[in-house]
N, C-alpha and C positions, 0 to 999 in steps of 0.2 A: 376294365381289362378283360373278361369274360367277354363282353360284347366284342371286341377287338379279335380274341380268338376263334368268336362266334364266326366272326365273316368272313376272316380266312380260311376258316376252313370250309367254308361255301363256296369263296371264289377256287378255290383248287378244286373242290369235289366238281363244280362245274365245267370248269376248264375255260372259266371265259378271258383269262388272260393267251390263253393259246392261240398264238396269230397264224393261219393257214392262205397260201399265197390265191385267196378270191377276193373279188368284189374290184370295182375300180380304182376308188380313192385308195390307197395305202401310205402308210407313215411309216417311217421308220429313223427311228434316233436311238441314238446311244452315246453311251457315259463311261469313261475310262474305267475300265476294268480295276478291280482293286489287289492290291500287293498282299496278301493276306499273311503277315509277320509281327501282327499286333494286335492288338483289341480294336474295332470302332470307338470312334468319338463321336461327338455333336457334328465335328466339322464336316465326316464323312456322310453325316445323315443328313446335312443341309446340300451334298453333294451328287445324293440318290435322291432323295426328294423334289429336286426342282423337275428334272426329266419325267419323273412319274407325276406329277401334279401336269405335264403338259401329256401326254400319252394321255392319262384320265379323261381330259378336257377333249381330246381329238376322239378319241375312243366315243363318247358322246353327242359328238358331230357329225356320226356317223362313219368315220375312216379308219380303218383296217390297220388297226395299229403294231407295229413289233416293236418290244421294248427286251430285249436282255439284258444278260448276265453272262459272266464268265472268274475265270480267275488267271491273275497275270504271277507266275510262281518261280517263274525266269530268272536269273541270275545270280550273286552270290552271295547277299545278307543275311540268308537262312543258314547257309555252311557256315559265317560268320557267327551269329547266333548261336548254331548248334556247338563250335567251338567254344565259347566262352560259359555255356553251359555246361560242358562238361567238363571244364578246368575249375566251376566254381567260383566264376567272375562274380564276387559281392555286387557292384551296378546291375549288369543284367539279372541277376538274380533278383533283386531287388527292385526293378522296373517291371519285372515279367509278375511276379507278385503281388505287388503294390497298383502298379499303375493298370498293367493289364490283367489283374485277377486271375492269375492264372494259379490254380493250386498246386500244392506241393509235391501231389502223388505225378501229377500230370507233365510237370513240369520238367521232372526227373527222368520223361520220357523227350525233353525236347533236344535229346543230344544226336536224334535223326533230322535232320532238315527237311527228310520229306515228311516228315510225323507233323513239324512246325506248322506247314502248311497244309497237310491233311486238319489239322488242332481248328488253325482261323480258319480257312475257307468253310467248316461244317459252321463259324460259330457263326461267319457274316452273314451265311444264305439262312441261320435262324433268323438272326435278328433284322433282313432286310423283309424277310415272312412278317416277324413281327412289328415292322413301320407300315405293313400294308401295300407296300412294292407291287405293283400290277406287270409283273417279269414272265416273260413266258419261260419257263427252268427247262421246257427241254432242250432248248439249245446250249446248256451249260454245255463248260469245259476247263481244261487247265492246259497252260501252256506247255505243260509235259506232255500232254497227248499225243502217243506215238499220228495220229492222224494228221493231229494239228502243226507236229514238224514237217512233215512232209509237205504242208501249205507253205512254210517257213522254208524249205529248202529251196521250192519252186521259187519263192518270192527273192528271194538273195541271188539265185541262179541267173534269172531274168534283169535285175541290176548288172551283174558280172557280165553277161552277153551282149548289153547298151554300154560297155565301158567305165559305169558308174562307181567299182570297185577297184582299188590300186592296196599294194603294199608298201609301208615304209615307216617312218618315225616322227613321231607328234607327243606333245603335253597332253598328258590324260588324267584324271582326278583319280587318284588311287590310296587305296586302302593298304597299309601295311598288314593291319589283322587280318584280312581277307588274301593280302598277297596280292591284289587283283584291281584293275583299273574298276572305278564305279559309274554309275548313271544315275541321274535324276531321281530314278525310282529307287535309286539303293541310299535313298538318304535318308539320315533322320530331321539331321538339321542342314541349313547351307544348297538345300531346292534353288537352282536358279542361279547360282554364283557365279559368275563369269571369271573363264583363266587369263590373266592381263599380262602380256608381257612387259618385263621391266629392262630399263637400261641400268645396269652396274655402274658404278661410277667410282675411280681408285683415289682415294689421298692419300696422298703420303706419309706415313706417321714411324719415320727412325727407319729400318730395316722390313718394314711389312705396311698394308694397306687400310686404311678403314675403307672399307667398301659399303656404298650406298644403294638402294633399289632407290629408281624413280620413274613416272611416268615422265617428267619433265626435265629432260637432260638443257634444254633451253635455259634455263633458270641459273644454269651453273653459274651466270656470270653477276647475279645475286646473292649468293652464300654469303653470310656473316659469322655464322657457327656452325658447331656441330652438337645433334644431341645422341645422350649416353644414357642409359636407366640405369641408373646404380643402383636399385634394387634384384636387377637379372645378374646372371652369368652370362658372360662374353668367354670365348675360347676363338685362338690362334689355330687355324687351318691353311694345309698348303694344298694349292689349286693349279695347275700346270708351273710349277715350278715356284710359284709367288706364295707370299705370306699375309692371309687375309685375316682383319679379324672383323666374327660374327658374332649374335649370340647364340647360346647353345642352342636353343628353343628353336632356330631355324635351319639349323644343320642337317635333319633329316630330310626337310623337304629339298635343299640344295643338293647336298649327297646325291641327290633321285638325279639331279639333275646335269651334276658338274663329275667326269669321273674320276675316278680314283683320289677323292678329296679325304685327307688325313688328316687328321687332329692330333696337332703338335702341344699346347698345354692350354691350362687355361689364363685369362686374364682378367683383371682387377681393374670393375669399372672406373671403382672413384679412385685408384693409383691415376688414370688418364685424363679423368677432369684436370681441366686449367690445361695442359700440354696444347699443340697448335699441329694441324695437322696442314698439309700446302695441297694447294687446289689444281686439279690436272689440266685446267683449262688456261687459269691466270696465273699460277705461277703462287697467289696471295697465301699468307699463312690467315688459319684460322682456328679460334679457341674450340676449344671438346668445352662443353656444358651439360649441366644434368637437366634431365625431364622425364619424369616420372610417367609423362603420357606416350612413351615411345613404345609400342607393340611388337614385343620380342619375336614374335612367329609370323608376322610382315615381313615380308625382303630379307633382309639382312639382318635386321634387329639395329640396325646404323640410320639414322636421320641427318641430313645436311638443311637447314636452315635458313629459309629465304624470306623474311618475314614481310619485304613490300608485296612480295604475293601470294604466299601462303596464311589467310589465318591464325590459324593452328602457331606456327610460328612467331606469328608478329603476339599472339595473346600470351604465349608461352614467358617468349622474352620477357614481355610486362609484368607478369606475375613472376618470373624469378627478378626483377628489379627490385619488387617489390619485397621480396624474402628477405629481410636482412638476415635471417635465421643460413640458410644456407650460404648466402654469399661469405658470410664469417668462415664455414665449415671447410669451405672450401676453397677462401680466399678469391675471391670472384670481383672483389669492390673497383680495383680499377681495370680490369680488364672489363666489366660493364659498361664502365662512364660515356665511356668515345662511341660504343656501337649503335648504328643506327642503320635503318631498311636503306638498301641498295635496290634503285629500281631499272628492271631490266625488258620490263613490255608498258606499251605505250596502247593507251585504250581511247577513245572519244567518251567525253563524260567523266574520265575519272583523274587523279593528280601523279603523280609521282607514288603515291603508294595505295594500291588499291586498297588491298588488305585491311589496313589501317579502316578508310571509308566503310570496308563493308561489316567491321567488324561494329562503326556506330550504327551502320540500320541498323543490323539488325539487334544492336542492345547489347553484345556479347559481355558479359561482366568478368568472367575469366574461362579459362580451360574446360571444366566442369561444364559448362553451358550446352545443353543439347543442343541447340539450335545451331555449335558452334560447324557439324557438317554438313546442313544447310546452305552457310553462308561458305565453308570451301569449294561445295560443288558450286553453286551459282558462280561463283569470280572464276572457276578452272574453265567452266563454259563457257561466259563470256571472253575469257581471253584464246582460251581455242577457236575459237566463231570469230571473232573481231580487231584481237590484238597482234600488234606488230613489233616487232621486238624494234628499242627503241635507237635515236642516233648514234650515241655516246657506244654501242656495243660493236667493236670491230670486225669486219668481215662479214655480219648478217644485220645491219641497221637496215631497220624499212621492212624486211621480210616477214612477211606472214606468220604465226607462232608456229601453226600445224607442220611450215611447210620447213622452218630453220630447225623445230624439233628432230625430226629426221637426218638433217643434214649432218648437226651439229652429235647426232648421235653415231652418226658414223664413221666421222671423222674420228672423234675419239677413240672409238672400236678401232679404225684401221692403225692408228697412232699407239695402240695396249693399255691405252688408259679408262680404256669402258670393256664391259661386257653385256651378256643379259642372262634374264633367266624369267622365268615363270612362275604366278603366285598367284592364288585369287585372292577374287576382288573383295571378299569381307572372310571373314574368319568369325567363329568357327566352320568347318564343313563335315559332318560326323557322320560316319557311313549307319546304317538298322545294326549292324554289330556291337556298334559303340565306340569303333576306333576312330582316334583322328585323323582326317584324310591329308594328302601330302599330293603334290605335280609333281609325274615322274616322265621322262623323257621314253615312252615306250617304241622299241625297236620291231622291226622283222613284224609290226602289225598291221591290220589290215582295214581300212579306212574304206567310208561311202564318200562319195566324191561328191560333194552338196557345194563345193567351192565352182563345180562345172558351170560356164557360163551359161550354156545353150540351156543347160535343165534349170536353172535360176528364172530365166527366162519364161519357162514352160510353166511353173511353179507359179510367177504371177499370173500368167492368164489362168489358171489353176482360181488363184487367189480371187479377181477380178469377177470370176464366174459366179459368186458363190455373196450368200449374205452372211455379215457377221452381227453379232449383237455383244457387246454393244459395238456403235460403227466404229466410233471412237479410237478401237485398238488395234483396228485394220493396218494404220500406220505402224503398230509394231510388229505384225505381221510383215512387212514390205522390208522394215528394218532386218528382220529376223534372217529373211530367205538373202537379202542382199549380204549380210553381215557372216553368216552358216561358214564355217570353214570346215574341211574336212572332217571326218569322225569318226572314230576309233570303234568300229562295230564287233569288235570279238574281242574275248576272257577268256583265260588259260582256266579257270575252275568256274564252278556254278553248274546250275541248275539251265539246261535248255535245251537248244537244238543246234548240234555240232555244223561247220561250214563243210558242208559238203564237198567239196574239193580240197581241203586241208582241216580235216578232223581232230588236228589236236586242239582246235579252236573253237568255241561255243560262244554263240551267236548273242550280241548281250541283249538287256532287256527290254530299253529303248529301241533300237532296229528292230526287234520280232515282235512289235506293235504300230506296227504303219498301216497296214490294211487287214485289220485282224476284223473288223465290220463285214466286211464280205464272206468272212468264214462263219459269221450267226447266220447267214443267210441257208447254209447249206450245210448246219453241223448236224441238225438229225440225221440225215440221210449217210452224214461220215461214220456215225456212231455203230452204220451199221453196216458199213464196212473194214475188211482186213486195210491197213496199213499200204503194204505194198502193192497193192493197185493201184493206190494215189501216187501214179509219176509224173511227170512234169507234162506229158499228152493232155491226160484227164484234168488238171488243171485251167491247160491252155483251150481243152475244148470247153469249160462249164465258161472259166471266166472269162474269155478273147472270142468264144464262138469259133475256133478254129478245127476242123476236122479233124483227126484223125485216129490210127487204129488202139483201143483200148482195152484196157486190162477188164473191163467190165460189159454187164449187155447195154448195147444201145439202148435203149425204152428207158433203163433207171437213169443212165447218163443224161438224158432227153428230161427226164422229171427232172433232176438235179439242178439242170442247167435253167429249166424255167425256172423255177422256185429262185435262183438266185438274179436273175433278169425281173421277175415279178418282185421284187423288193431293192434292187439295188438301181438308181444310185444311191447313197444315204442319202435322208433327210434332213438331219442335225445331227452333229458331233456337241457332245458338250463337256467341256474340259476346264480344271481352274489354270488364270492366270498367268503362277509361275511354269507352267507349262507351251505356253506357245514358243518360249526361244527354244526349246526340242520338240516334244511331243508331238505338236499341234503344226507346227509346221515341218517334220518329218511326214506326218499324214497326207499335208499335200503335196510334197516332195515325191513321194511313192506312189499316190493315186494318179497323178502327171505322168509319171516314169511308167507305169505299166498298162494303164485305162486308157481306155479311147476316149474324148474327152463328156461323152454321153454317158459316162459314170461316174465321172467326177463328186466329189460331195457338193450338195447344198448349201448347206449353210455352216456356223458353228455359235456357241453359245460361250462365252468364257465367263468362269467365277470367279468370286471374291474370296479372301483369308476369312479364316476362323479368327475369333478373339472370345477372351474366357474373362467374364468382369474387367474388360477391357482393356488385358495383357495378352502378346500373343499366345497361342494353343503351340503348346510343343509336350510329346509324349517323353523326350528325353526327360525333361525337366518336372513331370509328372503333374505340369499346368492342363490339363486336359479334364472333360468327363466325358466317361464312356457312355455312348448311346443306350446300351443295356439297360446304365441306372438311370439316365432318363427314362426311358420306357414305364419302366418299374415305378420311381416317383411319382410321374404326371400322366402316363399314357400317350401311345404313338400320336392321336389325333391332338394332342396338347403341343407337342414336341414339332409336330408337321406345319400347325397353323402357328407357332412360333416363329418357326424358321422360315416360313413362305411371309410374314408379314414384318417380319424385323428389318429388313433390307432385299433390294433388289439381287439377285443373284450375282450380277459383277461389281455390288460395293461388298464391303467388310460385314459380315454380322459378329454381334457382339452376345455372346450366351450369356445373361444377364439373370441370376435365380430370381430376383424380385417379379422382375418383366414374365420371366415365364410361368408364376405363379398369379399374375395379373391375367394371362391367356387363359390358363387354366379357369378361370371364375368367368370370364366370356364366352367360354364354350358351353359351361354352366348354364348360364343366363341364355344361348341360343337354345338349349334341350329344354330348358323349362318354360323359352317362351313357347315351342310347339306344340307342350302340351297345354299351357293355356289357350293355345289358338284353336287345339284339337277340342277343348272344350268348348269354345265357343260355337263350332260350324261342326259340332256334331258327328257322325258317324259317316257320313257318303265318302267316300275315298279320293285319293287326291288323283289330277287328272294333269295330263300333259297338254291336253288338245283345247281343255274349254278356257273362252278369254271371258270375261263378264266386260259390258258394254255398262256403266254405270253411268247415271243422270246428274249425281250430285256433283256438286263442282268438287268437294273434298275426293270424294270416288275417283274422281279425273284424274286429280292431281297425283293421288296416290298410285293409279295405274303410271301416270307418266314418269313417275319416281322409279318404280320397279322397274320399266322399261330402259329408261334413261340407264339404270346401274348396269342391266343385262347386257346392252351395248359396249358402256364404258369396261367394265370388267372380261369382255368378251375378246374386245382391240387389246386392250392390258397382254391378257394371256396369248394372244397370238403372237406380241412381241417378246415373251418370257419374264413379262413384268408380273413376277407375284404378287408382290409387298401393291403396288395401284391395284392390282386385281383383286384383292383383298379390303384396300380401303374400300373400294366399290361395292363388293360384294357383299362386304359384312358390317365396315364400319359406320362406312356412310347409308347404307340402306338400313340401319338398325335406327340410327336417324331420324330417317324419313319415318320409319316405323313406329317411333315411340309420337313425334309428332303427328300422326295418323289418328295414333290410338287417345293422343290427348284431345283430338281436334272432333272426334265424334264421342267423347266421352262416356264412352261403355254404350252408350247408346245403339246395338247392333241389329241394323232392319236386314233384311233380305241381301239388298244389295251390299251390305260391308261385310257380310257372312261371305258373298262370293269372292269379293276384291280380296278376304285374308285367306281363304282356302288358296285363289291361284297365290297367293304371294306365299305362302308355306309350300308348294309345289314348285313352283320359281327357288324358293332361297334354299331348298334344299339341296336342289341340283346344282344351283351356283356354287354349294361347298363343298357338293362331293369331291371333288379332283384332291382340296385340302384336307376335308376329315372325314376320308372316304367309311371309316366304322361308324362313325357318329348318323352320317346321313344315310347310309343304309338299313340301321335300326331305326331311325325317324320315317323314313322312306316307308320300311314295312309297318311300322305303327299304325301309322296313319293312312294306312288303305292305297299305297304306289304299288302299280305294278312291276311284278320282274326285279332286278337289279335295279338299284338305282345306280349304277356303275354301267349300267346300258340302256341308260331311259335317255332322251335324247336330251342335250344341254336347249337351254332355254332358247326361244329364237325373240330378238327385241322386236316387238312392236312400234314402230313408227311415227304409225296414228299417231300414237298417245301420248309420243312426246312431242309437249308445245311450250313452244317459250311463250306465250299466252296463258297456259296455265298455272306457269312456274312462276310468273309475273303478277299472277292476279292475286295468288294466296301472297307472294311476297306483300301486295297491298293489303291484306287482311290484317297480316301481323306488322308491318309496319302503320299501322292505323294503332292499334294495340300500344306499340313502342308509343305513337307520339298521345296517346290519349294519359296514360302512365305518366309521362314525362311531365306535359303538363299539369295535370293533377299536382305533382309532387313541387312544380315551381309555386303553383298558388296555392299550395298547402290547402289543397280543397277535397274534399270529398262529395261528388255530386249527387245527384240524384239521377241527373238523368242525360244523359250524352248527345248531343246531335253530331250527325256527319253528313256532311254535305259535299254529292257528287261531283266534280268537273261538266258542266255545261257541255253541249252538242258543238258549239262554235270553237271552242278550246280545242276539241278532238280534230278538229276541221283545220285547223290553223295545223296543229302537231303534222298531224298526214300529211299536209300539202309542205311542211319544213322535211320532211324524209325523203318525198320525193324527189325535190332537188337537189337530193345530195350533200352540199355543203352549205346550207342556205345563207345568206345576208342579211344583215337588219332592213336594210331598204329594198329588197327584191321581193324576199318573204311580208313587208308588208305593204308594198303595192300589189302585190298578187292578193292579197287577206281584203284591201279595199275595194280592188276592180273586182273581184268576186260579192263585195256585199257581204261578209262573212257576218261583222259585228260593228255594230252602231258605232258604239264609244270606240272614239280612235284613241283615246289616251290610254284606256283599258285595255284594246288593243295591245298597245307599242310594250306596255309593261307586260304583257303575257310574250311573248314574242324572246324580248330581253333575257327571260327570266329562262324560258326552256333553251338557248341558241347553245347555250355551250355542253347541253349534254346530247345533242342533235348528233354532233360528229364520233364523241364515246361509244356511243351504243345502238346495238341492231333494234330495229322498230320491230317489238312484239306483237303490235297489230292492235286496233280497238277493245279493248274488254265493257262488260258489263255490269260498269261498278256496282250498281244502284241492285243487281239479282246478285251478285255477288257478295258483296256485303250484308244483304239480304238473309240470303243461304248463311251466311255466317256468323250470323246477329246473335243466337242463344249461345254459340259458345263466345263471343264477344263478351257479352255481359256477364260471364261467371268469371273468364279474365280480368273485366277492370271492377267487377262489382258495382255494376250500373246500368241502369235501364238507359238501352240504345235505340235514340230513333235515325233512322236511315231517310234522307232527303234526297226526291232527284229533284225537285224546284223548290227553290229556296224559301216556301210561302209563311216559314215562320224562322228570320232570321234578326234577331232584336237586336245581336252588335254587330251586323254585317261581315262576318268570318266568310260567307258563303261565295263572297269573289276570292277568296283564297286559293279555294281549290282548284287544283291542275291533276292533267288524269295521270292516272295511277296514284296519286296523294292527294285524298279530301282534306276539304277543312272539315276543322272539328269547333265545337263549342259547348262548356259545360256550363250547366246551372243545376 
């Protein structure tokens, strides 16, 4: 831990993270800005980490790296928070304590929301200090900065003047505690949720409706039942005139949505079990049933029952068949008997009742069954994609699912027997405050037009330009930008930057992070100016190049504007995941909309979820650990090479305390192997530039080892592969290392003094990016100049890797394997080993089967004759036989030396098998004739 504060406080006392807009190569990435209204976790530390493991890596390659920071304090979770703190909300009192440590004195100050985020922002940029973050901080900022709205005002102006902007009324995710529609970033839980509209669907029941949410108005003509949660409350509401009944638990979010909706009393699930409700389509009466799995705060709290093609439904049914307990209760026995799945889409591949079939793949044993929403999404996609509603349905047989859903939805609508309404797509959705979020119908608001075809358009060649990693998710990006409907860019409250032409509106916090990248380019220079000289000129002259007369002198505007041209266009965005259906493609949405396309971003980088012992990480639920207490427990460079080597950045990692106490004793083992190595080669300091040219074939091998990893691990990190650049770099060459050390057996001349100096020079560097404090005190131990944080990253040697050398020690130790083997079948303990090389004419035949590529039994050996290769034709044809099938496997490594190489390798041979090894290149003492055995690359052997 000392050593860790040793070096940051070198790297800042030097400044060598401070990127200044020289040199040619330049980098530059960045990593979404963080909400600062919580503590850090692991998650967010696997989320700063990846970025700065690549900045290190680039930074060492010689290129002019910029890596910031910032903080994103925009919009209305903190008012939220600050509210519930100062009412004495037992939960957030209790998460801010508990889960985010936050003390009691302190806490008691959190009833300012800007104090909240003054609290985190000071605690993040500690502890992103204390991961070792190579950030350059003077570009910090906060989205309050009177500077930085006035970049925010330009930016939203410049939409409004392309048409990109309208007013009017849409479904927004909104917070009741807050008052206020939410974004992505104002969530705790429910990131990513999608708002689905539903069709309403009326049945008739006495004088009022049970109304149903469905995606699948299609289906109606499947109904068998209906299901009812007798454990919730249901209540009677009137909705333009009519009598619906809901349950209570979804009355809020509808209310939002349906006006002046009134709640007349309530009702008595299990009073309406057994009753029949009649169907608005067919006229058919159908029974109310109980099911316990109906989710009150879905739709309506009302399910309608189609069990040939719902799952869920058909496994339901079965399991109350099976209830005698209930059916008694509630007198259900003959109203079960008769019911059976009505099928209403007709699929290739399946029968009469999908459901049923999909419900055997996949093993469904009842309700409970996780796997059981699995197999509902597969069948609703398959019949979306492929199914046709079937003969037997009047008016729409034959038609397409997707295309009679539509139809048949609004015929009923125009007929008063359907409605709709809006609800996402999983539950729960729980804004940083703690409330539960609700779809509210928001009026008189003011939307980004992302549904614009031309800029949809513009967006993909946007997308098209640019590399993604992984490629993979490209297509959800395409999804994204095609699928984007309008968006609800301003809040009546919060924290931000007002819309400038209608100020009682504050710009939310998703929208004033589109091209917040180009404002690190040119935030020092902002820092040091007033506010209102940032107008919309000075803007359009730094960012568009566009002339004109400004509030400032030419020359700084002139620096200003290079500095941001010398760094922009970004280099890499890196963002998780559930970010691309907003974030990530608003980014390119706005970099389109206002850049010329020579500024476009480059690339983007997307991550994967956190998971905690292999449950997901959620801070509501106080499944989390904070980064801090990691720090504290293991140390940042334990914590870093955990997280860089557990998973690739776009799969899941999993914070596993075993696993990361496992890291910990690895990182161990690389400090103490330096100093063993630093013992052995002595005092002369470690060197960048000297390569040792070694003689021994071991020497070779192990340079091509090292070589090989430097490569391997070099391509890794270029494509933001940690976890491969890792195995290379540490796992697998630790490997080759212990194999090295076993293979010259402490035995250390001249030349394996040089080969482990360069490979402690090599392997330190390979792990600066990961455990940049570890390697910097290794670095200076052992005599590295300068930083090793600017020593240059290793360059592979070429030379040195041969699949000829990789191939020949392969033959060493596979001589070993088969000398061992057999020993142990004849239960013998020899005295003395012979091995016996492959012949000249063997080698002759191989090469001449390579060169023709695919060779043939009779091509390869009338070519081996008319050459004269080898007497015995019969000896011949069995050599021939024996290598033809692995001719086409594998790449020809090229003649080796078995007879010097086995040779070279003879003293550590014999303390492996415990036996005096003679090495034969003609066979002149061969007493049971083993010695036509051998084929190159595999002697024969023979003990006595």
């Amino acid at each position: 831990m000392d050593i860790e504060r040793k070096w940051q406080k070198r790297w800042e006392k030097a400044g060598i993270f401070q990127a200044n807009p020289e040199g040619d190569e330049k980098l530059f990435l960045t990593v979404a800005y963080p909400y600062p209204s919580g503590a850090m976790h692991i998650g967010h530390g696997r989320t700063y980490t990846v970025p700065d493991v690549y900045a290190r890596f680039k930074r060492m390659q010689g290129y002019n790296v910029l890596f910031p920071m910032a903080w994103h304090v925009t919009g209305a979770p903190v008012i939220g928070i600050a509210r519930r703190i100062q009412r004495k909300d037992p939960w957030t009192w209790e998460i801010y304590q508990k889960v985010h440590k936050v003390p009691q004195g302190e806490l008691e100050k959190f009833t300012d929301p800007e104090y909240i985020v003054e609290h985190f922002s000071k605690e993040y940029k500690r502890i992103m200090k204390a991961m070792g973050y190579s950030i350059d901080w003077r570009r910090e900022f906060k989205t309050t900065d009177p500077q930085y709205q006035k970049f925010i005002e330009w930016q939203i102006k410049k939409l409004k003047k392309k048409g990109l902007i309208r007013k009017g009324e849409h479904p927004v995710k909104y917070c009741p505690e807050c008052e206020n529609p939410v974004g992505d970033h104002d969530l705790l839980e429910g990131e990513g949720v999608a708002i689905n509209q539903l069709t309403i669907l009326k049945f008739k029941l006495e004088d009022s409706y049970l109304v149903a949410a469905t995606f699948r108005p299609e289906t109606i003509f499947g109904v068998t039942n209906f299901w009812l949660n007798p454990k919730e409350k249901y209540i009677k509401v009137k909705v333009d005139g009519e009598k619906w009944i809901i349950s209570e638990k979804s009355y809020e979010n509808l209310s939002q949505q349906k006006k002046d909706m009134e709640i007349l009393e309530e009702v008595n699930p299990e009073e309406l079990v057994g009753s029949n409700v009649e169907n608005p389509m067919t006229g058919e009466k159908h029974p109310i049933l109980p099911a316990y799995f109906v989710d009150p705060e879905y739709g309506t709290g009302v399910v309608f029952s189609v069990p040939a093609h719902a799952p869920a439904d058909y496994i339901a049914l079965q399991d109350l068949k099976k209830d005698k307990k209930l059916q008694e209760k509630y007198k259900l026995e003959d109203i079960l008997k008769g019911m059976k799945p009505v099928n209403v889409i007709t699929i290739e591949g399946y029968g009469e009742c999908p459901a049923c079939e999909t419900i055997e793949k996949f093993k469904i044993k009842n309700q409970k069954d996780p796997r059981l929403d699995d197999a509902t999404n597969e069948l609703y996609k398959i019949e979306h994609a492929k199914g046709k509603m079937s003969q037997h349905i009047p008016g729409y047989h034959g038609k397409p699912v997707a295309e009679a859903r539509e139809e048949i939805a609004e015929q009923l609508k125009s007929e008063g027997k359907a409605d709709e309404i809006f609800d996402f797509a999983e539950h729960p959705v729980i804004c940083r405050c703690g409330g539960h979020c609700i779809v509210k119908i928001m009026e008189n608001q003011w939307f980004i037009k992302y549904s614009d075809k031309e800029w949809k358009n513009l967006t993909l060649e946007c997308l098209n330009s640019l590399r993604i990693i992984p490629g993979e998710v490209k297509a959800n990006f395409e999804y994204y930008i095609e699928w984007l409907d309008d968006w609800a860019c301003a809040r009546r409250i919060g924290l931000g930057t007002h819309l400038p032409w209608d100020p009682e509106w504050i710009i939310e916090p998703l929208s004033d992070s589109t091209i917040y990248m180009s404002y690190y380019t040119i935030s020092p220079h902002l820092k040091r100016l007033p506010a209102d000289v940032l107008d919309d000129e000075f803007f359009d002259k730094i960012f568009l190049g566009q002339e004109n007369k400004l509030k400032i002198d030419e020359k700084t505007a002139n620096k200003i504007s290079k500095e941001f041209n010398y760094w922009y266009p970004l280099d890499w965005r890196l963002s998780a995941k559930d970010l691309i259906g907003n974030h990530l493609t608003f980014h390119l949405f706005h970099h389109s909309a206002i850049f010329p396309p020579s500024k476009w971003p480059r690339g983007i980088v997307v991550f994967g979820m956190g998971l905690l012992e292999g449950k997901k990480m959620s801070s509501s639920k106080g499944n989390v650990v904070l980064l801090s207490d990691a720090i504290e427990a293991h140390g940042a460079d334990v914590v870093r090479l955990f997280l860089m080597s557990s998973a690739e950045p776009w799969q899941d990692f999993d914070w596993r305390e075993k696993e990361v106490i496992g890291t910990k004793r690895r990182l161990e083992w690389f400090r103490e192997f330096g100093e063993k190595i630093s013992d052995i080669i002595g005092s002369r300091g470690l060197s960048v530039s000297e390569t040792p040219q070694p003689s021994s074939f071991i020497g070779k091998w192990m340079m091509a080892r090292i070589n090989l990893r430097i490569r391997e691990a070099t391509k890794a990190l270029e494509g933001f592969q940690t976890r491969r650049a890792l195995q290379e770099a540490f796992f697998l060459l630790r490997k080759d290392v212990d194999h090295y050390m076993k293979r010259i057996k402490g035995h250390v001349d001249e030349e394996a003094e040089d080969v482990l100096r360069y490979l402690l020079s090599v392997w330190i560097r390979l792990m600066a990016p990961f455990i940049p404090h570890t390697a910097e005190e290794m670095w200076e131990k052992y005599g590295g100049e300068g930083f090793v944080s600017e020593a240059p990253w290793p360059r592979p040697h070429e030379e040195f890797i041969s699949l000829e050398v990789q191939r020949a020690e392969e033959m060493v130790q596979e001589t070993i394997k088969d000398i061992m083997e057999i020993k142990k079948i004849l239960n013998l303990t020899p005295k003395r080993v012979h091995v016996y090389v492959a012949p000249d004419w063997k080698w002759k035949v191989l090469e001449m089967a390579y060169e023709m590529g695919k060779p043939d039994m009779g091509a390869l050996m009338g070519q081996a004759i008319s050459e004269g290769i080898h007497d015995d034709k019969r000896e011949l044809a069995d050599f021939i036989k024996r290598i033809l099938k692995d001719i086409v496997r594998e790449e020809h490594p090229g003649r080796i030396d078995e007879y010097k190489i086995l040779s070279d390798a003879r003293e550590y041979m014999e303390e492996e098998v415990n036996a005096e090894i003679i090495i034969h290149e003609d066979a002149e003492y061969d007493p049971e004739g083993k010695a036509k055995n051998a084929i190159p690359y595999k002697p024969a052997i023979y003990l006595e």
